[in-house]
Predicted model as a PDB file, atoms N, CA, C, CB and O in Angstrom, pLDDT in the B-factor column:
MODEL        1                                                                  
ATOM      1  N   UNK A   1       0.826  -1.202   0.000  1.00 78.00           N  
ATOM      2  CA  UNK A   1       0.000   0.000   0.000  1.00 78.00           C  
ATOM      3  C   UNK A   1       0.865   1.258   0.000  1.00 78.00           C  
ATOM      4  CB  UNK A   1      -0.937   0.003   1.212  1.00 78.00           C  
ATOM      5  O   UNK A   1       0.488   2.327  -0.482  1.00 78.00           O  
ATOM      6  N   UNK A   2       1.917   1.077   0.511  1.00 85.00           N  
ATOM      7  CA  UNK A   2       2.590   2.644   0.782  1.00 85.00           C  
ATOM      8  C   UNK A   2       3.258   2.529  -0.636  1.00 85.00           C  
ATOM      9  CB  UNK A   2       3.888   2.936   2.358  1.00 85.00           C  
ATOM     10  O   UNK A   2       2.904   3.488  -1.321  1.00 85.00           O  
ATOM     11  N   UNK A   3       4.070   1.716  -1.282  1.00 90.00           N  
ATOM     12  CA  UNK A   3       4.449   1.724  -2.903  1.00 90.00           C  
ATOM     13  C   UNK A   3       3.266   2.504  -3.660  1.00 90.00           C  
ATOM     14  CB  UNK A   3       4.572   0.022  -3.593  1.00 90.00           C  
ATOM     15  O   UNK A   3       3.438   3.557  -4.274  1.00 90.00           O  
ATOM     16  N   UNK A   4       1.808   1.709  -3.501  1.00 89.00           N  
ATOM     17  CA  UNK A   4       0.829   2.466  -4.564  1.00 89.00           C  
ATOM     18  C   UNK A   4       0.643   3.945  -3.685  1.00 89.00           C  
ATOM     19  CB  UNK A   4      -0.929   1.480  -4.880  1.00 89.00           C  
ATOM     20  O   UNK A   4      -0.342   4.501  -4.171  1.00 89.00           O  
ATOM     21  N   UNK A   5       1.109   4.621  -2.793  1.00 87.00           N  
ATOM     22  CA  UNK A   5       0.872   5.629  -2.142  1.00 87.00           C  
ATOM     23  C   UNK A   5       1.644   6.369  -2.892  1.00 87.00           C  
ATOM     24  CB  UNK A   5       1.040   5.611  -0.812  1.00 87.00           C  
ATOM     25  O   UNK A   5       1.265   7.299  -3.604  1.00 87.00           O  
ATOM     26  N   UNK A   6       2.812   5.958  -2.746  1.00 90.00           N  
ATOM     27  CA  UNK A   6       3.630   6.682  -3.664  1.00 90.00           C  
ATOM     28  C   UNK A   6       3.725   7.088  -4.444  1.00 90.00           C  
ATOM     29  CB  UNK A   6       4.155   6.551  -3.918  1.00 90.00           C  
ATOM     30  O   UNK A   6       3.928   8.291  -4.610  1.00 90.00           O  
ATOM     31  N   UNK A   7       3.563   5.826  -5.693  1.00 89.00           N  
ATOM     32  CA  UNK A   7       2.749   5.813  -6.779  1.00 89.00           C  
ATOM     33  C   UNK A   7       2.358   7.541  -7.129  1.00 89.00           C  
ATOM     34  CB  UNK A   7       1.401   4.789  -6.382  1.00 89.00           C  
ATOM     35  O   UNK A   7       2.916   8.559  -7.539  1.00 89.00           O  
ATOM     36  N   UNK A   8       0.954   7.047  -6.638  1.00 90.00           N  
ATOM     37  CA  UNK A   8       0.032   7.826  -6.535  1.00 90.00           C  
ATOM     38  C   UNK A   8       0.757   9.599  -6.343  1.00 90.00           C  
ATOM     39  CB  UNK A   8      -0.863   7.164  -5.298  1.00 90.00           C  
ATOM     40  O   UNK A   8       0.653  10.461  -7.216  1.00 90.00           O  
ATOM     41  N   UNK A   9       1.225   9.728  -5.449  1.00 92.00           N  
ATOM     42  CA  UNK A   9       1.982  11.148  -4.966  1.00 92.00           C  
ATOM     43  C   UNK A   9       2.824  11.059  -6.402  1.00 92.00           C  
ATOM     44  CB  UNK A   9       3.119  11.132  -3.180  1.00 92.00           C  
ATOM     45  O   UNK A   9       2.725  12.124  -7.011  1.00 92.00           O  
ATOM     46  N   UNK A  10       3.477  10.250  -6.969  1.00 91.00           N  
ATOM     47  CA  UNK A  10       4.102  11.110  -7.968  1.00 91.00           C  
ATOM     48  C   UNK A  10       3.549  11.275  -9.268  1.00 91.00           C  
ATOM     49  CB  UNK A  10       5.313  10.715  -8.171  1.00 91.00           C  
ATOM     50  O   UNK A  10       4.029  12.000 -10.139  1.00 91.00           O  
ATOM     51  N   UNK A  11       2.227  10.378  -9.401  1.00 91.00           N  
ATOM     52  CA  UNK A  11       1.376  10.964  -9.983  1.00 91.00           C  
ATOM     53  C   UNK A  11       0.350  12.543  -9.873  1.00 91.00           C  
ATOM     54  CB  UNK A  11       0.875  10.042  -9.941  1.00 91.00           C  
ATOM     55  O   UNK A  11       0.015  13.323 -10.765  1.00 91.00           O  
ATOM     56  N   UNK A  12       0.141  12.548  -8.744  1.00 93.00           N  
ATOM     57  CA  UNK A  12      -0.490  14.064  -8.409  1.00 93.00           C  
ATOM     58  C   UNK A  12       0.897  15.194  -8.791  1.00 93.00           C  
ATOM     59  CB  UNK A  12      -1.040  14.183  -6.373  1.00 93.00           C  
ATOM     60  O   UNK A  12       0.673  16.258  -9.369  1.00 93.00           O  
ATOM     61  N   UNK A  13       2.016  14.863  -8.461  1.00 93.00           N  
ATOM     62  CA  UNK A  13       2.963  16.165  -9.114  1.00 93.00           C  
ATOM     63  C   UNK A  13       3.018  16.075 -10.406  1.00 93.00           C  
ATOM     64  CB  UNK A  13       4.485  16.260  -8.695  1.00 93.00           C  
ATOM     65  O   UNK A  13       2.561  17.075 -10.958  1.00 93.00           O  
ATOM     66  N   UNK A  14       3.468  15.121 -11.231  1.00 92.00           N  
ATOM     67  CA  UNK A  14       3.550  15.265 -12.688  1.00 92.00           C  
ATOM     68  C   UNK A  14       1.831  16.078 -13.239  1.00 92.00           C  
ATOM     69  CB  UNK A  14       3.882  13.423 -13.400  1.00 92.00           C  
ATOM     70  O   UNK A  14       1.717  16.799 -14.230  1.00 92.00           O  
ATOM     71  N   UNK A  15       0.621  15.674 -12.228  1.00 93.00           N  
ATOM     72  CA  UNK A  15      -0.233  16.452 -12.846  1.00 93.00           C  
ATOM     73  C   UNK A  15      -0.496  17.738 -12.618  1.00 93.00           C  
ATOM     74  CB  UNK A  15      -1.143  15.990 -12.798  1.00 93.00           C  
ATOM     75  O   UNK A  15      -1.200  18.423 -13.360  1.00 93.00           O  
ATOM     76  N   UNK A  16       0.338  18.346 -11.048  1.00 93.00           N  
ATOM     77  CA  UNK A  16       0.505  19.494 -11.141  1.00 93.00           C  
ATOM     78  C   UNK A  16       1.428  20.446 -12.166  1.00 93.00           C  
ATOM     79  CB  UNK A  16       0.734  19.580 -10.116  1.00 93.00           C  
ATOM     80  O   UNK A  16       1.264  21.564 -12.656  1.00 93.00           O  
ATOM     81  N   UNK A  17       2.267  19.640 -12.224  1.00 93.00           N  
ATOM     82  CA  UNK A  17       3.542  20.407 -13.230  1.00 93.00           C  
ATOM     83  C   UNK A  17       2.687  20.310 -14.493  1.00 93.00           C  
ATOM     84  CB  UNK A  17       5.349  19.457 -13.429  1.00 93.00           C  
ATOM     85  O   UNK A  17       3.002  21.278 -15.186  1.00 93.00           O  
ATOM     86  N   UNK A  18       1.503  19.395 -15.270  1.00 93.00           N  
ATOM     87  CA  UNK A  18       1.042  19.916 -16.036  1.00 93.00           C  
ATOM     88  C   UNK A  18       0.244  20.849 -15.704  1.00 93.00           C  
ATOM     89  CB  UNK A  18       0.694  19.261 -16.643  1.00 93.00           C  
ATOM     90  O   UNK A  18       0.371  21.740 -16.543  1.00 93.00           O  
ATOM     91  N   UNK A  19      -0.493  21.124 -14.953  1.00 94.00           N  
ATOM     92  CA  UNK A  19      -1.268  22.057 -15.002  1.00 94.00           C  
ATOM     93  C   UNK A  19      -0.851  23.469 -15.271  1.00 94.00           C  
ATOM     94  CB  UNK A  19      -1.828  21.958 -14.021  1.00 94.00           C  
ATOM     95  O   UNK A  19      -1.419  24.350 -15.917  1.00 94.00           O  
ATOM     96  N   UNK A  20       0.753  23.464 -14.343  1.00 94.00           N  
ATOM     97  CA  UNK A  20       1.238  24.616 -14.437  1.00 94.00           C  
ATOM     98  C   UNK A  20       2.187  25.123 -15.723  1.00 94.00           C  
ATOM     99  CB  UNK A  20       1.836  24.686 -13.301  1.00 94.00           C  
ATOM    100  O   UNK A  20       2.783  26.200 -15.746  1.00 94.00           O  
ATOM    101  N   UNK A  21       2.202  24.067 -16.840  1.00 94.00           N  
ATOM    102  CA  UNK A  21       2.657  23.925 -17.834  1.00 94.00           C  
ATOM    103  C   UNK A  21       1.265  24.657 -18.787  1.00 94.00           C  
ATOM    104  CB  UNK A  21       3.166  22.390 -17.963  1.00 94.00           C  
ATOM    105  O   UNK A  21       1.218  25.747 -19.357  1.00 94.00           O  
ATOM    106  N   UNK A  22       0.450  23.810 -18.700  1.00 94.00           N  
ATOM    107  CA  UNK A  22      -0.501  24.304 -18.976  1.00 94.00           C  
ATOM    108  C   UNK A  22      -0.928  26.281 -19.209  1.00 94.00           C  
ATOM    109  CB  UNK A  22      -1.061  23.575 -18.036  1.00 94.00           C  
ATOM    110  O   UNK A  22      -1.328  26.963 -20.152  1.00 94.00           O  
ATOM    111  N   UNK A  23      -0.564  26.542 -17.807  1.00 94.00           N  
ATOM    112  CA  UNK A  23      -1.155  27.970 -17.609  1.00 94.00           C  
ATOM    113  C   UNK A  23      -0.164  28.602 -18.609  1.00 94.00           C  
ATOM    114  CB  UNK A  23      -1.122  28.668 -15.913  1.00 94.00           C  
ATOM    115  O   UNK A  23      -0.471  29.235 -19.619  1.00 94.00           O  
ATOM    116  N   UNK A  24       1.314  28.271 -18.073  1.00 94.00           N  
ATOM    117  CA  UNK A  24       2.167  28.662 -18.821  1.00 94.00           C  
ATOM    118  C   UNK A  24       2.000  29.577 -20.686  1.00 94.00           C  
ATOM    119  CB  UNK A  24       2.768  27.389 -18.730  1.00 94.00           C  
ATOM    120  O   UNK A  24       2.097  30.687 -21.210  1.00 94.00           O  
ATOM    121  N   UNK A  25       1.672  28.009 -21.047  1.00 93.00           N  
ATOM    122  CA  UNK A  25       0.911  28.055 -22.362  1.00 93.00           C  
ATOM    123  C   UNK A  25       0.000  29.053 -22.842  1.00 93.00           C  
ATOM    124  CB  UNK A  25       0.220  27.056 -22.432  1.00 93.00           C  
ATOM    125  O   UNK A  25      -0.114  29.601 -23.938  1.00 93.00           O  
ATOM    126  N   UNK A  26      -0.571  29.149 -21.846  1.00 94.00           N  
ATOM    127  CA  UNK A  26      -1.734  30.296 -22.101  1.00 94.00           C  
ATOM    128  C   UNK A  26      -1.419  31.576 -21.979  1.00 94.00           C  
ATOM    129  CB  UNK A  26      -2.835  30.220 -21.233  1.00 94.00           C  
ATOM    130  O   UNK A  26      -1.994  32.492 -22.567  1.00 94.00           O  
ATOM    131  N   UNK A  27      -0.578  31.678 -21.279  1.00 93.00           N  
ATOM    132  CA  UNK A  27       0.014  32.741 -21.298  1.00 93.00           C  
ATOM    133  C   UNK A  27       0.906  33.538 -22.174  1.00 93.00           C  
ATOM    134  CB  UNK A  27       0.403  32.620 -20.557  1.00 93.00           C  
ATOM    135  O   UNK A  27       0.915  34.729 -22.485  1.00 93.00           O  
ATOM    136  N   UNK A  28       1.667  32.505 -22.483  1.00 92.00           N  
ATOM    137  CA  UNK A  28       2.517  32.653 -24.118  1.00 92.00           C  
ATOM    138  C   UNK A  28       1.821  32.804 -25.195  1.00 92.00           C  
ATOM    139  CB  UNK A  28       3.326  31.458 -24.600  1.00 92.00           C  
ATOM    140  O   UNK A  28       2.340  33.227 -26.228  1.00 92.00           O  
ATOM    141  N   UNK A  29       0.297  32.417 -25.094  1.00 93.00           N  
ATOM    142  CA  UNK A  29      -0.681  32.624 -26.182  1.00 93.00           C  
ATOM    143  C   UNK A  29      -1.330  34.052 -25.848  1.00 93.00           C  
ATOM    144  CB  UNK A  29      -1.831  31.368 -26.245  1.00 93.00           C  
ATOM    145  O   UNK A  29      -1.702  34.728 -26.808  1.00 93.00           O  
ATOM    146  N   UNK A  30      -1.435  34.382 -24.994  1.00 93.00           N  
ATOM    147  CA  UNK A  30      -2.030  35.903 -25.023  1.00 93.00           C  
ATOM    148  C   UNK A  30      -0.789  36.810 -25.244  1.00 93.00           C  
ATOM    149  CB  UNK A  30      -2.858  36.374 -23.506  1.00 93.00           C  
ATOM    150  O   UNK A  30      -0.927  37.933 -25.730  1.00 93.00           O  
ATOM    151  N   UNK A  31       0.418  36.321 -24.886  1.00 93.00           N  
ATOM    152  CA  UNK A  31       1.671  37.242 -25.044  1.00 93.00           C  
ATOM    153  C   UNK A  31       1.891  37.776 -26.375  1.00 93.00           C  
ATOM    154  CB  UNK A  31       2.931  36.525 -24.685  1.00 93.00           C  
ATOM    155  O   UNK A  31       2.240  38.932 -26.617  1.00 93.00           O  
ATOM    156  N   UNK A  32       1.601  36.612 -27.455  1.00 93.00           N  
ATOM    157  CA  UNK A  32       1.672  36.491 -28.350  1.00 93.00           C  
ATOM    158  C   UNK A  32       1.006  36.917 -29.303  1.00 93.00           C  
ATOM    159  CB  UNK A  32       1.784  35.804 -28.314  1.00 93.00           C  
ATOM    160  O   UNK A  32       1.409  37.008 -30.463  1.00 93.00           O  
ATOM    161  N   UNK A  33      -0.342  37.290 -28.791  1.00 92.00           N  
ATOM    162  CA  UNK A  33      -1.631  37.880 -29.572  1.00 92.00           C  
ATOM    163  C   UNK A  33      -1.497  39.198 -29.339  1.00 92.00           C  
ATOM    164  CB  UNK A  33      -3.116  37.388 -29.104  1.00 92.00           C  
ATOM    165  O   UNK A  33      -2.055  40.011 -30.077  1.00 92.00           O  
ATOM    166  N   UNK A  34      -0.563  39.668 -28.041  1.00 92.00           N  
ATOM    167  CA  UNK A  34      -0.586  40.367 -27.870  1.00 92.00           C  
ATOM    168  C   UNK A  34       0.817  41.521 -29.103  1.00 92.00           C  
ATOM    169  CB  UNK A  34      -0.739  40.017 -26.520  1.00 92.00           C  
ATOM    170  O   UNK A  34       0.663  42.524 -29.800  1.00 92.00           O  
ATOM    171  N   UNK A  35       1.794  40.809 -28.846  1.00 92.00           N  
ATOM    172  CA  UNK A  35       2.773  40.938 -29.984  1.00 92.00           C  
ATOM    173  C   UNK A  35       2.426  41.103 -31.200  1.00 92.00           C  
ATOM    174  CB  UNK A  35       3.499  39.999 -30.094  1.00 92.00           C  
ATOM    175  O   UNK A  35       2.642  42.128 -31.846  1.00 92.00           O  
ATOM    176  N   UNK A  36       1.724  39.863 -31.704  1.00 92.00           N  
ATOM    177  CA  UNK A  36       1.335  40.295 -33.195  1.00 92.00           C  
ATOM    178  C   UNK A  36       0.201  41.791 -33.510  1.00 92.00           C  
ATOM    179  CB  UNK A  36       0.508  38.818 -33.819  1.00 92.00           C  
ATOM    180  O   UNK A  36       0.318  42.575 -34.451  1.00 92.00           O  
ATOM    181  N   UNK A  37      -0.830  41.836 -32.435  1.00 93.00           N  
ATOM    182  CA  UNK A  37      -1.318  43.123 -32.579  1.00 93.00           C  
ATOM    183  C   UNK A  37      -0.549  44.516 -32.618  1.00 93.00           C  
ATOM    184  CB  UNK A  37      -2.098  43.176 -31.667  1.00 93.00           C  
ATOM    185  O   UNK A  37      -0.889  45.604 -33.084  1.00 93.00           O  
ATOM    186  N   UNK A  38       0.664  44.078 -31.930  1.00 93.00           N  
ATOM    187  CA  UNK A  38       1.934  45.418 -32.072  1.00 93.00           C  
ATOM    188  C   UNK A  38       2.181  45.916 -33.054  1.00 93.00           C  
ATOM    189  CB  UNK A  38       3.247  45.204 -31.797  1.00 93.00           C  
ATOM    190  O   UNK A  38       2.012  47.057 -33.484  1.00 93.00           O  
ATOM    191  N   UNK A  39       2.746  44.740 -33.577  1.00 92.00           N  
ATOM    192  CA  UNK A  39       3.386  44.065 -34.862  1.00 92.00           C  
ATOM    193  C   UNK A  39       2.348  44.944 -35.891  1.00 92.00           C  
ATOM    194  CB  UNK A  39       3.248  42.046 -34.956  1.00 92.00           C  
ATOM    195  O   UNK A  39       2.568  46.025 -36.437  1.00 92.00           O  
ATOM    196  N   UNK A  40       1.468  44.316 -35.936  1.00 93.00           N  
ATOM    197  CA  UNK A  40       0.356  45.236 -37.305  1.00 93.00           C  
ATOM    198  C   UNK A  40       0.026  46.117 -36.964  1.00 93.00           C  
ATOM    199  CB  UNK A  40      -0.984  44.798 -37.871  1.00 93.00           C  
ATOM    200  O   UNK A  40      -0.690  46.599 -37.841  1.00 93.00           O  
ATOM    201  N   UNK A  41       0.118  47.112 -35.657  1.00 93.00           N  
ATOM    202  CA  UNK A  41      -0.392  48.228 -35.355  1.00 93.00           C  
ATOM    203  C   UNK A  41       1.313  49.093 -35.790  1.00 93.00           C  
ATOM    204  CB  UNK A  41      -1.169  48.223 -33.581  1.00 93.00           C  
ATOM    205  O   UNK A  41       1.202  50.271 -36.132  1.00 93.00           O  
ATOM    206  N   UNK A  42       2.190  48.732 -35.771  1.00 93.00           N  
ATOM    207  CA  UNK A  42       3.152  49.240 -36.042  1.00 93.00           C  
ATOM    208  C   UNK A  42       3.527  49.088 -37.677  1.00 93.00           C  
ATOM    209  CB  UNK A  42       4.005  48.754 -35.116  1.00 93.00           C  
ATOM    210  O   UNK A  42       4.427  49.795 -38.130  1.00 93.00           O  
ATOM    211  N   UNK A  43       2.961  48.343 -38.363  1.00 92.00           N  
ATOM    212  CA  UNK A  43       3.320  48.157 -39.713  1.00 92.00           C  
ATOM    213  C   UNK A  43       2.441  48.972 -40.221  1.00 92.00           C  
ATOM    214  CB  UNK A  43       3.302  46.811 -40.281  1.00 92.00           C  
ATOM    215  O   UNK A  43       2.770  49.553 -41.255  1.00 92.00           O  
ATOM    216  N   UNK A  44       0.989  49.260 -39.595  1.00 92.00           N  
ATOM    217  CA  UNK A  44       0.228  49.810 -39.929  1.00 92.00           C  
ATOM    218  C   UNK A  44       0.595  51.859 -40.056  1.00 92.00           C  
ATOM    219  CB  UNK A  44      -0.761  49.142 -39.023  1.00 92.00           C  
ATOM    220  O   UNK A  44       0.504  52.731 -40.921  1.00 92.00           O  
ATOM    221  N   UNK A  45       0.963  51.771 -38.799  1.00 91.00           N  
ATOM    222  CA  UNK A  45       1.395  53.379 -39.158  1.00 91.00           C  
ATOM    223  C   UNK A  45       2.602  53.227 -39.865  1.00 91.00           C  
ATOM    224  CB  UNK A  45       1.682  54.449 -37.809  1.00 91.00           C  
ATOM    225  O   UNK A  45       2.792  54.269 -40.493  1.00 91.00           O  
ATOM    226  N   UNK A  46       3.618  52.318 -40.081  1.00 91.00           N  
ATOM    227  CA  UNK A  46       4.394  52.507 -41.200  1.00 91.00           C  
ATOM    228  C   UNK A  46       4.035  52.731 -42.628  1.00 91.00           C  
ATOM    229  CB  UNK A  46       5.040  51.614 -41.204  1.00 91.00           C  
ATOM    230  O   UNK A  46       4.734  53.346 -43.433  1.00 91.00           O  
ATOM    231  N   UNK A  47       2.767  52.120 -42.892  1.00 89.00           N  
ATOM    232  CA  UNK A  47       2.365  52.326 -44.067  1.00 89.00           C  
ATOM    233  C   UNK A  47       1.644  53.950 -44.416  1.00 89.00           C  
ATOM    234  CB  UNK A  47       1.455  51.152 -44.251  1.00 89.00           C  
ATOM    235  O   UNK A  47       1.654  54.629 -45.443  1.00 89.00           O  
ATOM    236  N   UNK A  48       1.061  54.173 -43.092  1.00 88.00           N  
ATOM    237  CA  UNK A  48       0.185  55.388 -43.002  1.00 88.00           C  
ATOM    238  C   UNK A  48       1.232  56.636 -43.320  1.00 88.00           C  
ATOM    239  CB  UNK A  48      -0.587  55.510 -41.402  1.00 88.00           C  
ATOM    240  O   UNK A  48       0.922  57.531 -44.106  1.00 88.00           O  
ATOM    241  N   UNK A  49       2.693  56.594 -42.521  1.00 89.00           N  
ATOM    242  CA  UNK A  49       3.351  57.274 -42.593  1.00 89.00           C  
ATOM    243  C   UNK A  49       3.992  57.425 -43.875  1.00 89.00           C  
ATOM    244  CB  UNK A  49       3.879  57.115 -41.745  1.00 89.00           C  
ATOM    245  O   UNK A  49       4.465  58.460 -44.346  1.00 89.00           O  
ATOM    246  N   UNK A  50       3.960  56.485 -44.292  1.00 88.00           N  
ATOM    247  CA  UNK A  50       4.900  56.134 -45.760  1.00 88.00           C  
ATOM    248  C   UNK A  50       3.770  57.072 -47.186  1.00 88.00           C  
ATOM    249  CB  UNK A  50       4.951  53.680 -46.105  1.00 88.00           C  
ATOM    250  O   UNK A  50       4.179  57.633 -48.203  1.00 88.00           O  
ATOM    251  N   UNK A  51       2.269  56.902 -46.675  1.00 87.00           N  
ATOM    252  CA  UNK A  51       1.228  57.647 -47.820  1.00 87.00           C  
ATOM    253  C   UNK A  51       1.729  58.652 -47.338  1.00 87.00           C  
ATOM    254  CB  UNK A  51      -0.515  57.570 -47.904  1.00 87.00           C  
ATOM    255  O   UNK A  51       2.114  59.203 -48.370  1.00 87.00           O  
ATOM    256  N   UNK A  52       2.131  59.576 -46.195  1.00 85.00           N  
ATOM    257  CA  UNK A  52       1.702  60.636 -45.741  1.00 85.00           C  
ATOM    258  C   UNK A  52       2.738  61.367 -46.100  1.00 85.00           C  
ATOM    259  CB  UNK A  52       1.314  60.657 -44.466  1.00 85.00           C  
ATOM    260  O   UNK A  52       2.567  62.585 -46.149  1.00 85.00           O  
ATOM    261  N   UNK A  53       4.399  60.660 -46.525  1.00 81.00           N  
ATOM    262  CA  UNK A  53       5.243  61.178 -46.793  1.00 81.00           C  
ATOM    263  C   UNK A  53       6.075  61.948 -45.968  1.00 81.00           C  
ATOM    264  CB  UNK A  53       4.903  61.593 -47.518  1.00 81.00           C  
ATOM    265  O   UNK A  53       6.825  62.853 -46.331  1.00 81.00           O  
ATOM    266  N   UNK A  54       5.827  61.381 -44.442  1.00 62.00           N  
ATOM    267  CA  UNK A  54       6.748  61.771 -43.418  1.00 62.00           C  
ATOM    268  C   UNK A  54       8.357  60.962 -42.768  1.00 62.00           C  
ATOM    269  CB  UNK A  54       5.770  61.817 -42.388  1.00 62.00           C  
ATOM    270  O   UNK A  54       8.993  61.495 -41.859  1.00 62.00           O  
TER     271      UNK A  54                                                      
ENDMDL                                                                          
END                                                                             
């Protein structure tokens, strides 16, 4: 019983470390959405600037 206890306990961490892998992820995905909106908000006045001839 104390082997499957064990077991068990190092099963509950590997599923914490996913979880926190997990969040991780999500986070790199809003980072990222967040970047690319830069990204085209900055290409965007490059272009604006470029009609405008400044």
């Amino acid at each position: 019983m104390a082997e499957q206890y064990e077991i068990g306990e190092k099963f509950a961490d590997s599923y914490q470390i996913g979880i926190l892998l997990a969040k991780q992820c999500e986070i790199g995905e809003k980072n990222s959405n967040v970047n690319l909106k830069t990204q085209k908000n900055r290409a965007l006045g490059s272009v604006i600037s470029a009609e405008k001839g400044t």
